[in-house]
N, C-alpha and C positions, 0 to 999 in steps of 0.2 A: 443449463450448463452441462456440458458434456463432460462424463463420467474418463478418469486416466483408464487406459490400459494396465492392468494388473501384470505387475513384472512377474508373481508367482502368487501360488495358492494361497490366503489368506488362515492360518490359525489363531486360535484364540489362546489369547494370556492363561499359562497354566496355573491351576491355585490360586486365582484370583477372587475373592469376594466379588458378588455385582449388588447393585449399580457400579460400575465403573464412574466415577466421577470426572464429567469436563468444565473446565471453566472458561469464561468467556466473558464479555461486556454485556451490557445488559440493552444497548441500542436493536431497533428493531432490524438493522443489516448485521448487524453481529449474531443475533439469533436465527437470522437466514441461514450466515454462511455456518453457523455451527452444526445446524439442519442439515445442511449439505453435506457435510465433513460426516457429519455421525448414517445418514443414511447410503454415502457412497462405502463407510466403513461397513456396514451391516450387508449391505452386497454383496463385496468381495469375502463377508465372512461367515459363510451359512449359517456357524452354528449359534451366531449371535440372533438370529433371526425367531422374530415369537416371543423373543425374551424381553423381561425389562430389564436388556444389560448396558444403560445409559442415565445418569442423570445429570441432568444441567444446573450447574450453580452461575448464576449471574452476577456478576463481581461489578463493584462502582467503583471506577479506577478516580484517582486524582483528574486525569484529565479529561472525563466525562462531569465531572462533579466542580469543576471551576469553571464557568463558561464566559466570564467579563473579560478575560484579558486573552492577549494571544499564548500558546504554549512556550513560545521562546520567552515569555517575561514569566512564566511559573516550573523552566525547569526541561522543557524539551520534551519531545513526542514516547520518550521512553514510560512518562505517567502515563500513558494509554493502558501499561505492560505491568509496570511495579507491586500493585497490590497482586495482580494474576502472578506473577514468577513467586511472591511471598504465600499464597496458596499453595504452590505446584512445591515450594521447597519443607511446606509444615504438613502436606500429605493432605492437604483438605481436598485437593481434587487430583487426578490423575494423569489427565494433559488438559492443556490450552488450545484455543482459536485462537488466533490473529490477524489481520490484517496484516500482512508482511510489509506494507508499508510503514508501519506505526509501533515495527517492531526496532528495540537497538541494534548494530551493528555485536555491539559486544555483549551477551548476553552474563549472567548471575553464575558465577564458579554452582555445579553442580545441575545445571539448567543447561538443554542443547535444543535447539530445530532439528526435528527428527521428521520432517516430511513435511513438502510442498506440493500443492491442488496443483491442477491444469488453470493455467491464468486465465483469467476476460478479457474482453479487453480491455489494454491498457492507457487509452486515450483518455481527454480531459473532454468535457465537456462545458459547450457556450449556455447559459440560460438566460432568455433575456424578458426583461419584462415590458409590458406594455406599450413602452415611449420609446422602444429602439424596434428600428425595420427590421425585415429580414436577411438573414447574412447571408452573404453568398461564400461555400466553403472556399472558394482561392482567393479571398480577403476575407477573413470573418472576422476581423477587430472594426473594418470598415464601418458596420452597423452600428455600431457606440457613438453617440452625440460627444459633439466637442463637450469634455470637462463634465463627463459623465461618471457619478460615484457607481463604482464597483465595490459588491462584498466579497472578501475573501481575506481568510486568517492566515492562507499558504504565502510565506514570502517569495517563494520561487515563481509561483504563479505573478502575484505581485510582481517579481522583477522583469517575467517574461513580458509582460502586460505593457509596463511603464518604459520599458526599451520598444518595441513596438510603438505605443500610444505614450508619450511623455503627457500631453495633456489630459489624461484620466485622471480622476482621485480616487484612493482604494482606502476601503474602512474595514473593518476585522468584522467577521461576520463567523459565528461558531454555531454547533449546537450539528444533531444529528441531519441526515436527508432531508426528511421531513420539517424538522425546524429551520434550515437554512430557504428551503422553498416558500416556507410560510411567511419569511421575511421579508422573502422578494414580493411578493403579494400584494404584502402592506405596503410597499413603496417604499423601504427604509435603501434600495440602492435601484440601480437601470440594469443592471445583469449580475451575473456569480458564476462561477465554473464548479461543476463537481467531476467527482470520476466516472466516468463512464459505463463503469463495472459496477460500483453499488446502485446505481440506476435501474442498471439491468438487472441485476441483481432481485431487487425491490420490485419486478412488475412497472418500472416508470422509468423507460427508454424516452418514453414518448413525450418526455417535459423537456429532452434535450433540444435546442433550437438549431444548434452543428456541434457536431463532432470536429473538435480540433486536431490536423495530424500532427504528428511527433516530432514534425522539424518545426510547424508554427509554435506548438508548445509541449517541449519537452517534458514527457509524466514525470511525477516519484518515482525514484527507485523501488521496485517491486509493488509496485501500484496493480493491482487487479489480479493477487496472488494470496489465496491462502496459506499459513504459514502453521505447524501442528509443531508446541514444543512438548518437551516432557522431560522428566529427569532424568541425568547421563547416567543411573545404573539401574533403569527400566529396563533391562533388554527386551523383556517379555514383549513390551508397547511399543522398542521401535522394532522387533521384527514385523509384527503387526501392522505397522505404519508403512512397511517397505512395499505393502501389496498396492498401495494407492497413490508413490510415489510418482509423481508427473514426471519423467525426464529432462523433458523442455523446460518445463517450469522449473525443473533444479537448476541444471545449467545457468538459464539468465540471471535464478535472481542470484548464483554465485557471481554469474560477475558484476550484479547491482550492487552486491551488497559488498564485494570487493573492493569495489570503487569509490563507493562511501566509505566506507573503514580507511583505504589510501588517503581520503580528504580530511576524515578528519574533522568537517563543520559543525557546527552548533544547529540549532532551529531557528538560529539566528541568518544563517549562511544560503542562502538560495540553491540549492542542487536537483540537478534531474538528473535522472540516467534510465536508456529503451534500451535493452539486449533482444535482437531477433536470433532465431535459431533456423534455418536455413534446410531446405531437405537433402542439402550434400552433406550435414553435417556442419557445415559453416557457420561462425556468429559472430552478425555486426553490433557491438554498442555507441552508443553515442551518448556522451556526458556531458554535461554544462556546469559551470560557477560563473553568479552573478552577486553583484551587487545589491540590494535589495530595490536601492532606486531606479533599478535599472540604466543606469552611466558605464553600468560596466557587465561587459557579457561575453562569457568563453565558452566556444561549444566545440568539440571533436570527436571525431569518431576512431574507431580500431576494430580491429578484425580479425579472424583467427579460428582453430579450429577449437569444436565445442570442448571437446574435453580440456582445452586449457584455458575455461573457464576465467576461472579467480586469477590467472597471471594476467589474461586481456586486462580484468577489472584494472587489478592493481597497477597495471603498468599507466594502465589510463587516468587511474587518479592519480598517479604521480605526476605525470607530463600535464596536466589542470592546473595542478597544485604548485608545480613548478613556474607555473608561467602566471599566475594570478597577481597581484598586487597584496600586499601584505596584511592591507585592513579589511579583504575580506573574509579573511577569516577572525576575524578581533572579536 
């Protein structure tokens, strides 16, 4: 992963006690990217360097610790986050990792996103097991046998899936990288999609069969972005934060996460949304709401200059949200 450009010189939290406490999930890409986050920080900040000014606490969130059912029947992708924001608000730890993906739109009165990584990529990845050919990326659903079970717990993927292929059947499959691959193994489905960033992430590019582009299957909003909160009268930790701020990576996911906020969906509600950022300065997003069974599917794009970010977003979930059918969002 390549290290952001440091907007200005990095200091360290004045008066601070160390370890500096971060929390984070306890999965083994969670503790990658938190690796990442705490050694890009130690970089950009000399004098943390040599020191042990980091300790990691591992938090077991509700939705690492319920793995039978999908997130929309226990309450939505924000249990990723909940017991972490209840740390960061009783001072047990100092800031958070996230998967910006898996973070809410509206975060905890006193809790703020104070800095976003340089994204990965942010594509979906095919994996397929045994009994399907190989895909050819300018059809890559092709490769699926007729009424071939798919695992995956994303209903957006699921809706992308079953608008493409109606004939597939999709079962809920959870559980971290590793466990989701071990399942495919056993036979328990014929392929699964992960993200393409925790893959690479993880040292296992190489288990992907194709990479799917972003028009065949539109990512999660902020999919393949780390996200650093911490609490709104830290100033100390977000000036701190400001030295490893990605640019790009702010921009898009304000307008991902704009856009989602404009919609408004549950975990129940299928949405993606890709924001590129352009070297003139330029950014296209492009956002989808489906139906889960895939009968129904709305994708558009908008464009715009980066700094107006969050209005591209918002304007775009509105004009989605305007035109959708009413029961998708129920």
């Amino acid at each position: 992963m390549k290290a952001a450009t440091p907007q200005k010189p990095a200091v360290a939290p004045h008066s601070r006690p160390l370890p500096m406490k971060v929390g984070t999930r306890g999965s083994p890409l969670a503790l990658v990217q938190t690796r990442f986050f705490l050694h890009l920080l130690t970089t950009f900040c000399p004098v943390l360097r040599g020191m042990d000014a980091f300790q990691e606490h591992a938090i077991n969130t509700t939705g690492d610790a319920v793995q039978d059912r999908r997130l929309a029947e226990i309450g939505g992708k924000g249990l990723f986050a909940k017991e972490i924001h209840e740390a960061l608000l009783d001072r047990r730890v100092d800031f958070a990792v996230h998967s910006l993906k898996d973070l809410e739109t509206e975060l905890p009165p006193g809790i703020m996103l104070a800095c976003t990584l340089k994204r990965e990529d942010a594509r979906d990845a095919l994996i397929l097991g045994p009994d399907c050919h190989d895909a050819d990326p300018s059809d890559p659903f092709a490769c699926l046998p007729a009424g071939a079970v798919i695992g995956t717990s994303s209903v957006r993927r699921q809706a992308q899936l079953l608008h493409a292929r109606p004939d597939l059947s999709i079962v809920p499959i959870r559980g971290n990288v590793q466990t989701r691959l071990g399942k495919l193994a056993a036979g328990e489905c014929a392929a699964s999609l992960l993200a393409l960033a925790g893959l690479r992430r993880l040292g296992m590019e190489d288990r992907a069969s194709v990479v799917l582009d972003p028009d065949a299957m539109v990512p999660a909003a902020c999919q393949g972005i780390i996200g650093i909160t911490v609490r709104e009268d830290d100033h100390d930790l977000r000036e701190m934060l400001l030295a490893i701020e990605d640019p790009e990576a702010k921009a898009v996911a304000t307008a991902e996460r704009a856009m989602l906020a404009e919609l408004d969906g549950s975990c129940r509600t299928p949405i993606g949304g890709h924001a590129r950022l352009l070297p003139n300065g330029e950014l296209h997003l492009t956002g989808l709401v489906a139906r889960a069974d895939g009968s129904f599917l709305l994708k558009r794009s908008a464009h715009g200059d980066g700094a107006d970010a969050h209005r591209i977003g918002a304007e775009l979930g509105a004009s989605l949200r305007a035109d959708c059918p009413r029961d998708v969002f129920a």
